[in-house]
N, C-alpha and C positions, 0 to 999 in steps of 0.2 A: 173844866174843874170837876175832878170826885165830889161826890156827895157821901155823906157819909153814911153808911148802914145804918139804921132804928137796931136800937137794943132785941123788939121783936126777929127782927131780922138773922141778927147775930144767933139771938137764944132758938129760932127755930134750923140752923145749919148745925147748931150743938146739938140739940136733941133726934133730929132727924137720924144724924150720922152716930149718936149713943144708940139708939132703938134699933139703927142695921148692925150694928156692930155685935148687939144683945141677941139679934137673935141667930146672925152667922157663929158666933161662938156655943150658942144654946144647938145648932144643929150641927156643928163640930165635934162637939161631945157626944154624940151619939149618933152617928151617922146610919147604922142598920134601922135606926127610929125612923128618923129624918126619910129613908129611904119607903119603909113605909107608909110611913101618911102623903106621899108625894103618890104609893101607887095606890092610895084610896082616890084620890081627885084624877087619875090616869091609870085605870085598870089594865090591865095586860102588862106594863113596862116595870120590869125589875130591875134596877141600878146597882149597881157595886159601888164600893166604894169612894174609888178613884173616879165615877160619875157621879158621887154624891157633893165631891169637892169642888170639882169645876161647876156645879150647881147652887152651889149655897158663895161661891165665891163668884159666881156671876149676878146673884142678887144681892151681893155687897155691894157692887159696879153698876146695877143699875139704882141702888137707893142715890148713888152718886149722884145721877144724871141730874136729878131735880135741884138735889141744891147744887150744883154747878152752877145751870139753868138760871138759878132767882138770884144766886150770887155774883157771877159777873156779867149775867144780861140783861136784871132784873123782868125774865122772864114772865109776864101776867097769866098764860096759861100754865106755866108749872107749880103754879095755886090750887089749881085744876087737876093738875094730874095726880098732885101728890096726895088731894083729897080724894081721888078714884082710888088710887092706892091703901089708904087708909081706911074708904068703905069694904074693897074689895076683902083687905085681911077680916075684915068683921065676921066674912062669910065662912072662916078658917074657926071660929073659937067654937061653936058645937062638936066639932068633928074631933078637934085640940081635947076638947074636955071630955070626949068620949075614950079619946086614945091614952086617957092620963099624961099627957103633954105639958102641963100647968106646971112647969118650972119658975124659979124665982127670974131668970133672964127671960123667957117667954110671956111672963106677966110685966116684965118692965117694959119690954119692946112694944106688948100692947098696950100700954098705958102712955106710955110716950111717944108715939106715933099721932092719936086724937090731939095729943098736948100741943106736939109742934106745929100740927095745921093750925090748929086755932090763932097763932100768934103768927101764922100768914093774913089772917082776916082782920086784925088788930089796923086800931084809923093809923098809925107810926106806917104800918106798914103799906097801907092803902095808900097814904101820901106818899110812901118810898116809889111803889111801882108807878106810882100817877105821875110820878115828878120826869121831866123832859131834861135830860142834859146829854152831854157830849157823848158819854161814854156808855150809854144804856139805850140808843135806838133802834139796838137791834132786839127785834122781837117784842117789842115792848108794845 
């Protein structure tokens, strides 16, 4: 028998998949940018465009992976991962606010990223991953 998702649960695959969503289309809009501040963290590599796209739309597909991950495996380490992920963008907002990056969708995607981890750490959610049933052994 399914169990049913925690509300945290639910609100963090909404938020998760709004924040990749916020900030694929923030790097859509302006991809010569986009292309930019990728070669400040990768000096030498200059992208065109059509490698700005397959780039900003392969970290659409990897924001995926995680909430896949907690959604139908209820995954314990993609808590984990998605909090590396969420520390790692922290390291991006100096260099963001130096590049005048601070869009309205670049400020929501970073605000909504801390928001959705946090409601992986929530007890709803702690009992979800904790809980032993038919359909969640794997990885769990």
């Amino acid at each position: 028998m399914k169990t049913r998702r925690p509300a945290s649960i639910r609100l963090f695959a909404v938020l998760f998949l709004v924040q990749a969503s916020c900030s694929f289309i923030d790097g859509m809009r302006d991809l010569h940018r986009e292309a930019d501040y990728l070669e400040i963290w990768l000096p030498g590599l200059r992208l065109d465009h059509d490698a700005m796209i397959v780039i900003l739309s392969a970290r659409l597909s990897i924001a995926l992976i995680p909430i896949s991950l907690i959604w139908f495996l209820r995954a314990k380490f993609a808590r984990w991962l998605v909090t590396l992920m969420a520390l790692g963008s922290l390291i991006s907002i100096p260099t963001a606010a130096a590049m005048g990056l601070l869009s309205p969708l670049w400020l929501a995607a970073m605000v909504l990223k801390p928001l959705a981890v946090a409601l992986l750490f929530t007890r709803s959610a702690h009992g979800w991953f904790t809980r032993r049933t038919g359909d969640a052994k794997l990885l769990a």
